[in-house]
C-alpha positions in Angstrom: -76.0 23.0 2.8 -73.1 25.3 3.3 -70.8 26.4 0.3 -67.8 26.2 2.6 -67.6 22.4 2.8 -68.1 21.2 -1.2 -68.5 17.6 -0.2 -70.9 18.1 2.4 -73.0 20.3 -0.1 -73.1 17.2 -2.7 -74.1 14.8 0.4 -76.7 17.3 0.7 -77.6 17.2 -2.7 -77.5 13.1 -2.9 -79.6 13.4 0.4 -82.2 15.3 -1.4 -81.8 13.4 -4.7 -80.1 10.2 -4.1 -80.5 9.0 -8.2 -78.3 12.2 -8.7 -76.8 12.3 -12.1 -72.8 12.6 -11.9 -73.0 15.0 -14.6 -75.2 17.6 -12.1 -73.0 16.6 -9.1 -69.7 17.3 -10.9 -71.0 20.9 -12.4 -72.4 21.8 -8.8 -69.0 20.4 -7.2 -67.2 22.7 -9.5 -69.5 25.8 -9.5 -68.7 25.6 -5.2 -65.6 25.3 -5.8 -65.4 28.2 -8.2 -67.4 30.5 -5.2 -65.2 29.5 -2.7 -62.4 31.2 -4.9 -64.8 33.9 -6.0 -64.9 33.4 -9.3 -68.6 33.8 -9.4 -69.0 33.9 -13.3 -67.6 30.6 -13.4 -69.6 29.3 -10.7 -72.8 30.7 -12.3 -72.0 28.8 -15.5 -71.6 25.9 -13.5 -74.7 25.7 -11.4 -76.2 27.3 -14.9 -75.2 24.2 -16.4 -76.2 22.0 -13.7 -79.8 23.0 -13.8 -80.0 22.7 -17.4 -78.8 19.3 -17.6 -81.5 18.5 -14.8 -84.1 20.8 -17.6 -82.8 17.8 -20.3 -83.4 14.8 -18.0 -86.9 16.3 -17.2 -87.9 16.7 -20.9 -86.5 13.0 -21.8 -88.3 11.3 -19.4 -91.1 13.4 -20.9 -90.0 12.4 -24.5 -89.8 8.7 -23.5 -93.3 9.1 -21.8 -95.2 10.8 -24.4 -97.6 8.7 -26.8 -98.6 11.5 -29.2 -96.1 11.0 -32.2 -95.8 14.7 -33.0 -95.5 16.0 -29.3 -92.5 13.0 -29.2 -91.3 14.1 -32.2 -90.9 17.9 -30.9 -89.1 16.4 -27.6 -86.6 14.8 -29.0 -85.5 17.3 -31.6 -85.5 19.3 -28.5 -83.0 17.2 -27.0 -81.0 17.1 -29.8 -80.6 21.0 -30.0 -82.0 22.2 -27.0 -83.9 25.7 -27.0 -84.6 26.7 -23.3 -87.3 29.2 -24.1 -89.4 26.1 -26.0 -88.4 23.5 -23.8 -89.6 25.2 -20.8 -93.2 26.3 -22.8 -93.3 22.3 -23.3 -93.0 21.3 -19.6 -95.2 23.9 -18.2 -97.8 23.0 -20.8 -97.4 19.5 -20.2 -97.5 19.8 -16.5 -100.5 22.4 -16.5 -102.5 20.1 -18.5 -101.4 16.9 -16.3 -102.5 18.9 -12.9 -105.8 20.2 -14.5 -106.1 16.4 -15.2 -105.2 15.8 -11.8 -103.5 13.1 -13.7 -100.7 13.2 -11.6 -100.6 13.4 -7.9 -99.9 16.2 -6.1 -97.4 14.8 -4.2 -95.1 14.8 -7.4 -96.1 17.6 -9.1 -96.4 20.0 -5.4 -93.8 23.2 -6.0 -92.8 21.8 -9.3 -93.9 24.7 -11.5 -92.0 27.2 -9.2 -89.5 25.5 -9.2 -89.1 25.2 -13.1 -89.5 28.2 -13.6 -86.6 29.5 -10.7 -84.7 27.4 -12.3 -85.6 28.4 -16.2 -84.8 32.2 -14.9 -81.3 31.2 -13.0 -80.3 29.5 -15.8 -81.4 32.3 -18.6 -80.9 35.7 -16.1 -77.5 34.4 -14.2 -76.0 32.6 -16.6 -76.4 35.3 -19.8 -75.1 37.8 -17.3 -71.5 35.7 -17.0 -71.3 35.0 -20.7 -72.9 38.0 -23.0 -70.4 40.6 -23.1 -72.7 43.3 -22.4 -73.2 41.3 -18.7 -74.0 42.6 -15.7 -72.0 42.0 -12.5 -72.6 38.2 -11.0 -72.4 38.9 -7.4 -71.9 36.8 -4.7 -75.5 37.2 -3.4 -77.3 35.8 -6.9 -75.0 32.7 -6.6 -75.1 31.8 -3.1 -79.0 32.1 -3.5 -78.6 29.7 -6.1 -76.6 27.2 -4.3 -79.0 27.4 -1.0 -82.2 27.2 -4.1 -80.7 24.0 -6.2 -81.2 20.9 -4.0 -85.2 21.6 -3.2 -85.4 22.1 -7.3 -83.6 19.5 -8.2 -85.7 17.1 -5.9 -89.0 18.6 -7.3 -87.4 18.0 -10.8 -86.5 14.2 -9.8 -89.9 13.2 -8.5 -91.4 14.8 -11.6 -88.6 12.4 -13.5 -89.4 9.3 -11.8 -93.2 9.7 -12.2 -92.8 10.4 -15.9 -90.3 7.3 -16.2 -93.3 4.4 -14.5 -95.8 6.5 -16.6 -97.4 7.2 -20.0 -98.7 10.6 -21.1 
């Protein structure tokens, strides 16, 4: 996808995820739009925010897939005021222990734990650095990286969704 033509990026995007929430399209329509001007803090809040709203439809369909009580409980106080740090401990774990299981295919789950995590460290490194006030510089480099990174973790993220929506935990 190239950040010069927004639209085609979102095709891309839809290509790679066709369920695509509008939320995630509209926060990755914007954050391109912000590069294109160079305002690359603003575009690395809103691919930031892009991701983690991706993070939060992961751990619902997680929530609504879990049959422990207290595990469910966790999740959806999770949702409700989201911690990144504990909601990311909570999908790797989850995941691990589903692979180990081999519980769920490896055609989901392939690249899905890399890809969490890129994701859990673009949202927590890139997007502290545009809103802390002791930031560091967001360059153009760390958010064109994360526009050419978003669509293969996003689909990794939806397949992990869809297998978690037709199944119980």
């Amino acid at each position: 996808p190239t950040h010069y033509d927004p639209d085609g990026y979102v095709s891309t995007l839809e290509s790679f995820v066709p369920e695509l929430d509008s939320v995630i399209k509209q926060y990755a329509l914007e954050g391109l739009h912000c590069f294109r001007q160079r305002l690359f803090f603003a575009s690395t809040v809103m691919f930031g925010a892009a991701s983690e709203k991706a993070v939060l439809l992961l751990l619902q369909s997680i929530g609504d897939a879990e049959t422990e009580p207290q595990r469910k409980d966790e999740i959806m106080q999770l949702l409700e005021r989201p911690r990144l740090p504990r909601i990311f401990e909570i999908i790797r774990s989850i995941l691990d222990h589903l692979i180990k299981e081999k519980a769920i295919p490896y055609s989901i789950h392939q690249g899905s734990t890399e890809h969490i995590l890129s994701l859990f460290e673009m949202i927590r490194v890139h997007r502290n650095d545009a809103v802390h006030p002791i930031a560091e510089q967001v360059n153009k480099t760390k958010v064109f990286l994360t526009i050419q990174t978003l669509p293969t973790a996003l689909e990794a993220l939806y397949r992990l969704i869809k297998w978690f929506k037709e199944n119980r935990i």
